[in-house]
N, C-alpha and C positions, 0 to 999 in steps of 0.2 A: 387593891382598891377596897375600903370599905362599905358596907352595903350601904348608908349615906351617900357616900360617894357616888355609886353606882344610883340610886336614886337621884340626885343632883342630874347627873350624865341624863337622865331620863326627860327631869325638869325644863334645861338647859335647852333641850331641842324641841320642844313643843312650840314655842315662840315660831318656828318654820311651818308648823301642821296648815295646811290647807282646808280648811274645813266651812265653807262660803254656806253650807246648806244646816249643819248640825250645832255648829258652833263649838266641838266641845272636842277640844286639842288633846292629844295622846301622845306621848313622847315615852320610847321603850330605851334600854339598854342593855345592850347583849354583852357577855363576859365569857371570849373563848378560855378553852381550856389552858393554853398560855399566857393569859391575863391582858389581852387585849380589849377592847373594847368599840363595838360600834352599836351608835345610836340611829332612830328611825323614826318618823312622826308618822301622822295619820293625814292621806293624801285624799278630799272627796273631789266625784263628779258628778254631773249631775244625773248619770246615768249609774245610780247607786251600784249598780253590782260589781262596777269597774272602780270604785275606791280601792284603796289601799290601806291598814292598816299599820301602825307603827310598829308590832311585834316583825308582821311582814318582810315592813324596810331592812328591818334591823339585820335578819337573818338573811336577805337577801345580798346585804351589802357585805356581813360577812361571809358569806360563801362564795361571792363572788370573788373575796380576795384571798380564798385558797384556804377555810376554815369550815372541820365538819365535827368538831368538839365542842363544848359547849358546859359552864357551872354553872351561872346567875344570869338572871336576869330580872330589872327592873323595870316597870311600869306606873305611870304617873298620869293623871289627866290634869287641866287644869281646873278643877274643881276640887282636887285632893280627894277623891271619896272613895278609897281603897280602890277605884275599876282593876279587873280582873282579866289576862286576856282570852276575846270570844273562843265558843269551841270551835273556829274555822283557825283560828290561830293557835289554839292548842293543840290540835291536830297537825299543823304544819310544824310546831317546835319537835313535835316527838317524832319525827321523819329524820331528826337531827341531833334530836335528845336521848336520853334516856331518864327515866320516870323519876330518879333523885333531882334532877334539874331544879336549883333554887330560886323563886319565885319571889319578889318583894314586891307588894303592893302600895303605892302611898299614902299616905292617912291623915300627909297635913305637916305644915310646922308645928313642930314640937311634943310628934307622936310617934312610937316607934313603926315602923312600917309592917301590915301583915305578912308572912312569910308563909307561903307551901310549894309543895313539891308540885313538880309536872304531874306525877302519877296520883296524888290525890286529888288535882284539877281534872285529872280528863282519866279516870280508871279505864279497863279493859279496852283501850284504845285499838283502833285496827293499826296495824305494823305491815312490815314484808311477811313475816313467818303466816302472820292471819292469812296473808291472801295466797300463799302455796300451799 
C-alpha cells in the first residue's frame, strides 16, 4: 500500500467519527508490519475524558486481532490541516512502536502528505526499560 493509499484508508473512515461536540472528524490508519491495515475514527462523549481517539481505535482493533508490529501509519482530519497524533496517543503508539514508526500527516488534495517519525513526535518517551 502506498502512503496515498494509506492516507485515503485514513480519509475513508472519518465519514463514521462521532464527534456531536467538536465537530472535527479524525480518521487514522495503522499499517502492521505484514502489510495489513486497520483503520479507526475519533469517538466523542459528552463526558470528554471518555472519548476516543482514531489513533486509539486503530491500534486497538489491531491488537485485538493478534498484531503487536507495526510501519505506518496515517492520519487525516477532515479539514486536511496536517493534525498530528496528541501526546496521549503518541504515547500509546510507542507502547507498540518503535521510534522509526512512519507517520503521514494529511495536507489536503493535491499536497504531499507531512511525514515523521514516532521518535521525532514524542522524543525521550517513557517505555518499560524507563519504568525498571
Amino acid at each position: 500500500m502506498t502512503e496515498h493509499e494509506l492516507i485515503t484508508a485514513a480519509r475513508d473512515v472519518q465519514d463514521r467519527a462521532h464527534v456531536p461536540y467538536s465537530e472535527y472528524q479524525v480518521g487514522a490508519a495503522l499499517e502492521t508490519a505484514d502489510g495489513e491495515v486497520f483503520v479507526g475514527c475519533n469517538l466523542e462523549n459528552a463526558n470528554f475524558s471518555n472519548s476516543l481517539h482514531a489513533e486509539e481505535v486503530a491500534i486497538a482493533e489491531a491488537v485485538k486481532n493478534g498484531h503487536r508490529e507495526f510501519s505506518r501509519l496515517a492520519v487525516s482530519s477532515g479539514r486536511r490541516d496536517g493534525v498530528t497524533p496528541c501526546g496521549m496517543c503518541r504515547q500509546t503508539l510507542t507502547e507498540f512502536c518503535d521510534d522509526d514508526l512512519v507517520v503521514y500527516c494529511d495536507e489536503g488534495e493535491g499536497e504531499e502528505p507531512t511525514e515523521y517519525t514516532l521518535g521525532e513526535l514524542l522524543p525521550n518517551t517513557i517505555t518499560q526499560e524507563t519504568l525498571e
